[in-house]
N, CA, C and O atoms as a Tripos MOL2 file, in Angstrom:
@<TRIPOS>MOLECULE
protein
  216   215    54     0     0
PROTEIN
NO_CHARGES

@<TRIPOS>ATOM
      1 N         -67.5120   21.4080   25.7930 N.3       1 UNK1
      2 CA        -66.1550   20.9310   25.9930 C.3       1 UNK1
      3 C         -65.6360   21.4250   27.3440 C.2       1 UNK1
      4 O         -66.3810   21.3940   28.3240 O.2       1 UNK1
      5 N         -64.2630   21.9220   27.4370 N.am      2 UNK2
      6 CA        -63.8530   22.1620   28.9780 C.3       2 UNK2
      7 C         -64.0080   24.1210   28.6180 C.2       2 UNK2
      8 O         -63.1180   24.8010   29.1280 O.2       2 UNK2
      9 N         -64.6980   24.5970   28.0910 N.am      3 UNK3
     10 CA        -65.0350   26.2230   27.9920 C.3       3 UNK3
     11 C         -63.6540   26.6680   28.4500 C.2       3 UNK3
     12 O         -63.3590   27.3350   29.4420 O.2       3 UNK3
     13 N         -62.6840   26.0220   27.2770 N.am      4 UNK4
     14 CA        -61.1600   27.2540   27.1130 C.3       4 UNK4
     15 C         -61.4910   28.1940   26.6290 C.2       4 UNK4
     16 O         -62.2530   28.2130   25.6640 O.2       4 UNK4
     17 N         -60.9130   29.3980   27.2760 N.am      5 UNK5
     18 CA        -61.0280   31.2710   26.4940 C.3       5 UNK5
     19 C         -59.5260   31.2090   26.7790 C.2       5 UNK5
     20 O         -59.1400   31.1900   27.9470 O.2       5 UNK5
     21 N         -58.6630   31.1750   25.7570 N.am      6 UNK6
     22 CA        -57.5440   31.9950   25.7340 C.3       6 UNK6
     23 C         -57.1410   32.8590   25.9580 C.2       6 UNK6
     24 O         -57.9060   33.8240   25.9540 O.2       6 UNK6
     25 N         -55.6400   33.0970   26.3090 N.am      7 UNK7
     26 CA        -55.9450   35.1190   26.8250 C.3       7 UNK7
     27 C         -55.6720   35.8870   25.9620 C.2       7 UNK7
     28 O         -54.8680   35.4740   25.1260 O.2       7 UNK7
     29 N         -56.0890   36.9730   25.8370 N.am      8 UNK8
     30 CA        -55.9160   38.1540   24.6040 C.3       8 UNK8
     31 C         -54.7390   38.2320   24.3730 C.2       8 UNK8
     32 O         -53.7530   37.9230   25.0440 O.2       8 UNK8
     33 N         -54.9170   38.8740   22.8980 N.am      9 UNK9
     34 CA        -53.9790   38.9980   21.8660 C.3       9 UNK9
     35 C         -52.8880   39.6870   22.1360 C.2       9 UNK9
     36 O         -53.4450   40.6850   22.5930 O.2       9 UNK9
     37 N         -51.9630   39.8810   22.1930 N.am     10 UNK10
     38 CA        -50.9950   40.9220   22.7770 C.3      10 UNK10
     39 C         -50.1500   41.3350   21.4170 C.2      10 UNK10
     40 O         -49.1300   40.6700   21.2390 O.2      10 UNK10
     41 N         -50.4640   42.3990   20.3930 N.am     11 UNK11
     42 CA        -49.7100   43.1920   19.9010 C.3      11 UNK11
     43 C         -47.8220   43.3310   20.1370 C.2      11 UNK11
     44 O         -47.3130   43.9850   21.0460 O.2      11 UNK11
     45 N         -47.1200   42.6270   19.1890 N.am     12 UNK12
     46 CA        -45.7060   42.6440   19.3300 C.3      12 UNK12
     47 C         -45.6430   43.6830   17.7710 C.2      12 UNK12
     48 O         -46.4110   43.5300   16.8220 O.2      12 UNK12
     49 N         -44.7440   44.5170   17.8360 N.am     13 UNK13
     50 CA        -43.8170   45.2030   17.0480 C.3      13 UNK13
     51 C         -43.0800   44.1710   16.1750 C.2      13 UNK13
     52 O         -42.5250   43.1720   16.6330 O.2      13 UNK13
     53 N         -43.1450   44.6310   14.4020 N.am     14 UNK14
     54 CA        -42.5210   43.5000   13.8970 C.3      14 UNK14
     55 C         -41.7250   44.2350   12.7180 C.2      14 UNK14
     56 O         -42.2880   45.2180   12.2360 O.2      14 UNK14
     57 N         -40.6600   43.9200   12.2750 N.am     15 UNK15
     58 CA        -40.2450   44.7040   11.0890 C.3      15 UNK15
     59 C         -41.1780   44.6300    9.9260 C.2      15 UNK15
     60 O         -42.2940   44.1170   10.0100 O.2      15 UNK15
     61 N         -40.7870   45.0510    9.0580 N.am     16 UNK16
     62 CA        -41.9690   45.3120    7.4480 C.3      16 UNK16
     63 C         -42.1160   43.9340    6.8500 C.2      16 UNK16
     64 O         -43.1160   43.3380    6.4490 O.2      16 UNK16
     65 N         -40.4930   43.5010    6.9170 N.am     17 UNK17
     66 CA        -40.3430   41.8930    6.3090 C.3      17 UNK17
     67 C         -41.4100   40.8380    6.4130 C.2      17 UNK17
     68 O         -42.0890   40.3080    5.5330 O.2      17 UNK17
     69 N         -41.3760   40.6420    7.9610 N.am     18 UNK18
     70 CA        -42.1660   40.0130    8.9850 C.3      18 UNK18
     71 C         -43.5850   40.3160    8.6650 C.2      18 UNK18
     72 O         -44.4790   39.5070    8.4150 O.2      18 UNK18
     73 N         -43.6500   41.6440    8.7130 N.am     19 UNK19
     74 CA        -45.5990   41.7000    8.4590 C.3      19 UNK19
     75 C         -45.9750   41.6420    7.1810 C.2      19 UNK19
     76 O         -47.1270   41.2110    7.1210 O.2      19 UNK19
     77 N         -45.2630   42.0200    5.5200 N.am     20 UNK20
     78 CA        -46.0340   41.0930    4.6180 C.3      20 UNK20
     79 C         -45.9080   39.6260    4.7510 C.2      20 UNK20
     80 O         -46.8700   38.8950    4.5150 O.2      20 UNK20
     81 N         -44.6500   39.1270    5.1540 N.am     21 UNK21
     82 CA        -44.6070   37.5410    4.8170 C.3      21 UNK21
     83 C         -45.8940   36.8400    5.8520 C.2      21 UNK21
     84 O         -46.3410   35.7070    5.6730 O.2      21 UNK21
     85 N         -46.3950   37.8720    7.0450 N.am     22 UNK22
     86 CA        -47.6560   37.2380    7.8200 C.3      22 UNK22
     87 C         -48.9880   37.3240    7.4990 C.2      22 UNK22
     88 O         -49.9800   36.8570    8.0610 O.2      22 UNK22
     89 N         -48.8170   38.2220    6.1710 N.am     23 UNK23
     90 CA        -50.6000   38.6090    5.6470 C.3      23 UNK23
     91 C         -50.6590   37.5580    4.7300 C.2      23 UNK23
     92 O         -51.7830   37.1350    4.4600 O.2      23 UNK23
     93 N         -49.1950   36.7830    3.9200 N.am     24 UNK24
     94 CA        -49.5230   35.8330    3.1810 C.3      24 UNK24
     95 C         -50.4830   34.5650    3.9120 C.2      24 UNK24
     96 O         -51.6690   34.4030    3.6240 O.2      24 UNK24
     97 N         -49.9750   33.9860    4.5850 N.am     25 UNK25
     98 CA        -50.0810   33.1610    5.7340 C.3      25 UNK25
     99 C         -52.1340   33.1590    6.2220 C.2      25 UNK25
    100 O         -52.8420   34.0440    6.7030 O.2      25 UNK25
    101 N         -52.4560   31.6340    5.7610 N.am     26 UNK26
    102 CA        -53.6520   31.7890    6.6340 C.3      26 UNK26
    103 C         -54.2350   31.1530    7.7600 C.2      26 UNK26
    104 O         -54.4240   29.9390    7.8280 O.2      26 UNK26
    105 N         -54.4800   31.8610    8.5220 N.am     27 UNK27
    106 CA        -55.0440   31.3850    9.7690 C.3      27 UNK27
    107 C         -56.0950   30.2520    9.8620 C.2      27 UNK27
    108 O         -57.2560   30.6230    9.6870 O.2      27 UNK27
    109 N         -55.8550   28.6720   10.1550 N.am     28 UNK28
    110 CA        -56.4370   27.6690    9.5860 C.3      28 UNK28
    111 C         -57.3800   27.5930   10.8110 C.2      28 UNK28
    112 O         -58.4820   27.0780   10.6260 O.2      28 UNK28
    113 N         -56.9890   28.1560   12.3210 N.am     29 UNK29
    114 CA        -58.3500   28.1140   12.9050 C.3      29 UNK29
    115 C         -59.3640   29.0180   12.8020 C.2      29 UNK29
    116 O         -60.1790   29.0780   13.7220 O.2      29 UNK29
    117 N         -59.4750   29.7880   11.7820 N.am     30 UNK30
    118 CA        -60.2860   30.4580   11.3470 C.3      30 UNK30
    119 C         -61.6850   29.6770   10.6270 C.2      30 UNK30
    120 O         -62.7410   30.1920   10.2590 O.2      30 UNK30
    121 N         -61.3910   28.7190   10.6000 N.am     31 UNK31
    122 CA        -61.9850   27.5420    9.5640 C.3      31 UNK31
    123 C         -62.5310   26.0500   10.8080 C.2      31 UNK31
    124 O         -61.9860   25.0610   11.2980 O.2      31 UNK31
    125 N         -63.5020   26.5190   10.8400 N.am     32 UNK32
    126 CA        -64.1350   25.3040   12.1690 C.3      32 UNK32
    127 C         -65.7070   24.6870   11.4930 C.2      32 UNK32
    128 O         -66.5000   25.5520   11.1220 O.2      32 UNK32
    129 N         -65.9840   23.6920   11.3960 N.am     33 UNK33
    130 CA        -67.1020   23.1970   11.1280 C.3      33 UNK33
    131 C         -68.2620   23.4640   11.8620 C.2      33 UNK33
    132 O         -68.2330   23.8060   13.0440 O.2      33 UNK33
    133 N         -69.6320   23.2700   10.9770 N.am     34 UNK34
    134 CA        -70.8200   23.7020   12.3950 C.3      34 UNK34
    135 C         -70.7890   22.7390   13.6010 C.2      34 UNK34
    136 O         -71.3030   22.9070   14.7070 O.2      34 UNK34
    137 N         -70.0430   21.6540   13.1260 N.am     35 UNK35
    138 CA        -70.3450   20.6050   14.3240 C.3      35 UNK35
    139 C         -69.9290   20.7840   15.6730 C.2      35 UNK35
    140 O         -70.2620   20.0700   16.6190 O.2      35 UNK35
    141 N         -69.0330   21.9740   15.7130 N.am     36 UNK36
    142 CA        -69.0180   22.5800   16.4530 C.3      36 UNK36
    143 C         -69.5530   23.9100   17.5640 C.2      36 UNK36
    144 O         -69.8420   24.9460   16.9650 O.2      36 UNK36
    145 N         -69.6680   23.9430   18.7710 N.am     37 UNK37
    146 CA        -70.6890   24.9020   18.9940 C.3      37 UNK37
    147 C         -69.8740   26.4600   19.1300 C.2      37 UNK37
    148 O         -68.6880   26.6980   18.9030 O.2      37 UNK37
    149 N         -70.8220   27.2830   19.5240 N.am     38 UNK38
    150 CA        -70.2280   28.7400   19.1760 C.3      38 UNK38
    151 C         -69.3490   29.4200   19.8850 C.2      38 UNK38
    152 O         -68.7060   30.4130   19.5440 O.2      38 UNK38
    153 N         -69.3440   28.5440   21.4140 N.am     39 UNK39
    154 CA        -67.9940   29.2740   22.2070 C.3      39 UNK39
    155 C         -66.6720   28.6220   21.7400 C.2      39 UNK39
    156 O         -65.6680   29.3000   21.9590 O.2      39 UNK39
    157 N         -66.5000   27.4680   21.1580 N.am     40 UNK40
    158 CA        -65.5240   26.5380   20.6050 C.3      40 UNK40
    159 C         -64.8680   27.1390   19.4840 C.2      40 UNK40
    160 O         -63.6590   27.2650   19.2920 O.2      40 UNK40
    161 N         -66.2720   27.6550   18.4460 N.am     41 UNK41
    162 CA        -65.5920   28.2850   17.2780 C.3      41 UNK41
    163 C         -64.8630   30.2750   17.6960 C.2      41 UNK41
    164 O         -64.3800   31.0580   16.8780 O.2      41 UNK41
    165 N         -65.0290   30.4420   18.8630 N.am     42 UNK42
    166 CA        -65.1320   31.7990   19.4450 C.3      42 UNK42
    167 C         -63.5420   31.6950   19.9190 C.2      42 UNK42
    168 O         -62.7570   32.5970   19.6290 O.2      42 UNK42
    169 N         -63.1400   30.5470   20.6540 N.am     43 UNK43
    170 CA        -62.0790   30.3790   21.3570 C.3      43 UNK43
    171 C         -61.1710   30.3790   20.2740 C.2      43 UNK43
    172 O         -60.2830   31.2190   20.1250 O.2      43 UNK43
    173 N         -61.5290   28.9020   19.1000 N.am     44 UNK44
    174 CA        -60.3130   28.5480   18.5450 C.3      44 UNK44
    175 C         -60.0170   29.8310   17.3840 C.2      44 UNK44
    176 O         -58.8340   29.7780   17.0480 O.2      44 UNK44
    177 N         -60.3820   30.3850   17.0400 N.am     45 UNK45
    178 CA        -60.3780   31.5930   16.4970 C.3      45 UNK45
    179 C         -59.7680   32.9960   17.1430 C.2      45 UNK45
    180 O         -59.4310   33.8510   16.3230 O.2      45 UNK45
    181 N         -59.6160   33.2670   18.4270 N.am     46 UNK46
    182 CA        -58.7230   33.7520   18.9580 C.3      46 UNK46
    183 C         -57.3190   32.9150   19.0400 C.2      46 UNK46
    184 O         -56.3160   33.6280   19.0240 O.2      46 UNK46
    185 N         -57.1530   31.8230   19.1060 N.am     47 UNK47
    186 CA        -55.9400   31.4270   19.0240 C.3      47 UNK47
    187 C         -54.8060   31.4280   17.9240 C.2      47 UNK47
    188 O         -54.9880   30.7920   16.8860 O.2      47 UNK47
    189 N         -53.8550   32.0020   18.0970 N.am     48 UNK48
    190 CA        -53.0120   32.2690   16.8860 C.3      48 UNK48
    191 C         -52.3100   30.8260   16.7310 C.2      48 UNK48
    192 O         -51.7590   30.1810   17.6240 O.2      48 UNK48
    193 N         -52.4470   30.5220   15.5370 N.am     49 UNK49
    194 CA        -52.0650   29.0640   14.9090 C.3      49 UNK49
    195 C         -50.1400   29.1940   15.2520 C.2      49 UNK49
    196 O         -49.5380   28.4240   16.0010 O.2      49 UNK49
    197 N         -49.5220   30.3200   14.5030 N.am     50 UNK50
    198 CA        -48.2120   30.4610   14.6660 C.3      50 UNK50
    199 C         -47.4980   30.2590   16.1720 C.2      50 UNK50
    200 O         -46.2930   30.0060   16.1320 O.2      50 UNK50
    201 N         -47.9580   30.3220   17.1470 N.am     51 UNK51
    202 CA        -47.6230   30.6940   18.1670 C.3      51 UNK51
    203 C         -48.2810   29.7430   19.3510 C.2      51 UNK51
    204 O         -48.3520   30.0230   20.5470 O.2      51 UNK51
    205 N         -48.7710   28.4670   18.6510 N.am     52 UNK52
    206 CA        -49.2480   27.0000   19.1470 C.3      52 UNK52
    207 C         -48.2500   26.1820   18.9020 C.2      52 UNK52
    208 O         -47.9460   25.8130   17.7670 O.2      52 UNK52
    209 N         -47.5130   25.7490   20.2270 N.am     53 UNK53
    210 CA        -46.5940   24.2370   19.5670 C.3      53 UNK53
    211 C         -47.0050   23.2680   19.4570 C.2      53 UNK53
    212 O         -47.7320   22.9020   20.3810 O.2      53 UNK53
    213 N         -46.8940   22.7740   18.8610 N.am     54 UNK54
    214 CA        -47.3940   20.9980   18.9820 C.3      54 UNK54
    215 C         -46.1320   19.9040   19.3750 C.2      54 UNK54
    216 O         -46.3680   18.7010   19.4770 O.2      54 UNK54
@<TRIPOS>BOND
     1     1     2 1
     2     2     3 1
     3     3     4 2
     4     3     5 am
     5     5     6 1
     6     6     7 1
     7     7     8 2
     8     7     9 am
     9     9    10 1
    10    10    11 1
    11    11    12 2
    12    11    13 am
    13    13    14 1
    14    14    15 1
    15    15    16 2
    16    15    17 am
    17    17    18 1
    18    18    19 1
    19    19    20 2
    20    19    21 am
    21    21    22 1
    22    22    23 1
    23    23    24 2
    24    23    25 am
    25    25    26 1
    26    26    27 1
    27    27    28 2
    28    27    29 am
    29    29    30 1
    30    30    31 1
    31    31    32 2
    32    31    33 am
    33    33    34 1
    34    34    35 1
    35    35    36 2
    36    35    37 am
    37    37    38 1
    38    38    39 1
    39    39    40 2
    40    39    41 am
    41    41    42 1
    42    42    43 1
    43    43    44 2
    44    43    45 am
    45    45    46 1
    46    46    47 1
    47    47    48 2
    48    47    49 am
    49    49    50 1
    50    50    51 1
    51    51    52 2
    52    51    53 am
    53    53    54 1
    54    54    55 1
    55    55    56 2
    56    55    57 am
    57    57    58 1
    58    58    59 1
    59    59    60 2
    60    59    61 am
    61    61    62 1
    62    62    63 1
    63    63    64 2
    64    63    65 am
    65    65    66 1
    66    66    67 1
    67    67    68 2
    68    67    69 am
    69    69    70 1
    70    70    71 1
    71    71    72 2
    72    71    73 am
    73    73    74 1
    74    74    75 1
    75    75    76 2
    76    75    77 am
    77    77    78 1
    78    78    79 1
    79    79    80 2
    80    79    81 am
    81    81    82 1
    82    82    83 1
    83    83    84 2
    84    83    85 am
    85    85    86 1
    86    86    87 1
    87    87    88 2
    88    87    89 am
    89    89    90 1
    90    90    91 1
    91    91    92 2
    92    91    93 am
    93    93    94 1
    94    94    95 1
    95    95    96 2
    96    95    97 am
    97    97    98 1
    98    98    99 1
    99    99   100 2
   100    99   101 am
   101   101   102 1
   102   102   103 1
   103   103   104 2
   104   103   105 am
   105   105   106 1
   106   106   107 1
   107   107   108 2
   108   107   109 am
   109   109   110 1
   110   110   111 1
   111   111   112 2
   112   111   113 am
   113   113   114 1
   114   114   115 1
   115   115   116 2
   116   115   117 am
   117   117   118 1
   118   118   119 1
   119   119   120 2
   120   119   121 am
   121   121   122 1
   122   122   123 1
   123   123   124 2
   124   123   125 am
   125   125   126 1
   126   126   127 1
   127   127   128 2
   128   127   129 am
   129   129   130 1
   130   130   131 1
   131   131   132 2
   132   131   133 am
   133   133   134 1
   134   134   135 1
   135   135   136 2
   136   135   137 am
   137   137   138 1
   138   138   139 1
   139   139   140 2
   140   139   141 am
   141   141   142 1
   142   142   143 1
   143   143   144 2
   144   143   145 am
   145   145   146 1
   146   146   147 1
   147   147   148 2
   148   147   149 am
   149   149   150 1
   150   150   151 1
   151   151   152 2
   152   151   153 am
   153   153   154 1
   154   154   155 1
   155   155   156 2
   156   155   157 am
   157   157   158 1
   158   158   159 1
   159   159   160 2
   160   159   161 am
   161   161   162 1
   162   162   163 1
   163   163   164 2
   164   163   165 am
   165   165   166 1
   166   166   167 1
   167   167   168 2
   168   167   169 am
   169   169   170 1
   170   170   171 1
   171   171   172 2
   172   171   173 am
   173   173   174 1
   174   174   175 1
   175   175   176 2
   176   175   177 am
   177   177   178 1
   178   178   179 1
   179   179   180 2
   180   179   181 am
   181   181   182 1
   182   182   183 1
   183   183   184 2
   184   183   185 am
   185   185   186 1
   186   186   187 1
   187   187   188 2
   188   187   189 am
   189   189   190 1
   190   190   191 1
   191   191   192 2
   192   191   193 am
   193   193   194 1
   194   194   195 1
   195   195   196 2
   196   195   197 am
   197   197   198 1
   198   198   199 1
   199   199   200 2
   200   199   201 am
   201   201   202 1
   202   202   203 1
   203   203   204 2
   204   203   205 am
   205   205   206 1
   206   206   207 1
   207   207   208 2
   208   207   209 am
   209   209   210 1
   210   210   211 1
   211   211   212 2
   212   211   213 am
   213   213   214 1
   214   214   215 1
   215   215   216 2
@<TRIPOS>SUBSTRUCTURE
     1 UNK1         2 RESIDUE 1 A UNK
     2 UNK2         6 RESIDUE 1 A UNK
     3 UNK3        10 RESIDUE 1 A UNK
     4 UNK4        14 RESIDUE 1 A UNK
     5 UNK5        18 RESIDUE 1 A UNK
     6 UNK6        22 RESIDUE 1 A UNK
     7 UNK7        26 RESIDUE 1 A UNK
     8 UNK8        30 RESIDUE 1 A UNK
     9 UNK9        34 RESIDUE 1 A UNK
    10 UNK10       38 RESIDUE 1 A UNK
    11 UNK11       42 RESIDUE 1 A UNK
    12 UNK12       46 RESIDUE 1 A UNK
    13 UNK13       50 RESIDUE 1 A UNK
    14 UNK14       54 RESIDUE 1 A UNK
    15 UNK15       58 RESIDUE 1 A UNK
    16 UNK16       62 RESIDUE 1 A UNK
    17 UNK17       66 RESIDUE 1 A UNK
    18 UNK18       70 RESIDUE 1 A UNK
    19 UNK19       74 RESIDUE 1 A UNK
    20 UNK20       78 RESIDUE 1 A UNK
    21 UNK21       82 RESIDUE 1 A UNK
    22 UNK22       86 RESIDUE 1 A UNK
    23 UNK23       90 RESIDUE 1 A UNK
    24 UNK24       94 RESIDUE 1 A UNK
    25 UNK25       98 RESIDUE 1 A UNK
    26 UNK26      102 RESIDUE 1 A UNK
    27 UNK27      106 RESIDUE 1 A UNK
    28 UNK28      110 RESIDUE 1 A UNK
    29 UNK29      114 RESIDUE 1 A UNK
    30 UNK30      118 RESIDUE 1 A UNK
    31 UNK31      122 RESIDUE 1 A UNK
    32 UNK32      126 RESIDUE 1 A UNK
    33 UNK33      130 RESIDUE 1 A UNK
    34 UNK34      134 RESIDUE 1 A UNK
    35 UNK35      138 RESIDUE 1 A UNK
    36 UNK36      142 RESIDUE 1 A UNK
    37 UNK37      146 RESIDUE 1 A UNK
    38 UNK38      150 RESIDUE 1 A UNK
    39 UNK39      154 RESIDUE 1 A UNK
    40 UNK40      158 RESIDUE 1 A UNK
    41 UNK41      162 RESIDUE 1 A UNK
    42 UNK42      166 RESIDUE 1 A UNK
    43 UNK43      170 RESIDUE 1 A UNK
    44 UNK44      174 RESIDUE 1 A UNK
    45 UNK45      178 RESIDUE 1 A UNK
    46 UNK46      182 RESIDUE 1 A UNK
    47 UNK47      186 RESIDUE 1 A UNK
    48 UNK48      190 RESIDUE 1 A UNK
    49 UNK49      194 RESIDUE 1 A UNK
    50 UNK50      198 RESIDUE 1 A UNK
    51 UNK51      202 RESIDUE 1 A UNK
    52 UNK52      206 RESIDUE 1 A UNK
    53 UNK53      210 RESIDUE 1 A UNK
    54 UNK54      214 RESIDUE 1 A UNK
């Protein structure tokens, strides 16, 4: 594809509220088919779904 690497994760401070209601929550690019190859599934997996607009 066009070999996107996103940039690292950057750690924000969150109240208590905020961090159980985010462990409920699952990360759907965590979930990539084989048809995909391994830097693709590497990238979209660093990307935080919450914090993607569409």
């Amino acid at each position: 594809m066009t070999k996107f690497i996103p940039p690292p994760k950057e750690k924000k401070k969150k109240e208590k509220d905020e961090e159980s209601y985010e462990d409920d929550d699952t990360n759907c690019n965590l979930i990539c088919s084989d048809e995909y190859g391994p830097e693709t599934k590497h990238s979209l997996a660093q990307l935080n779904e919450k914090e993607t607009s569409f």
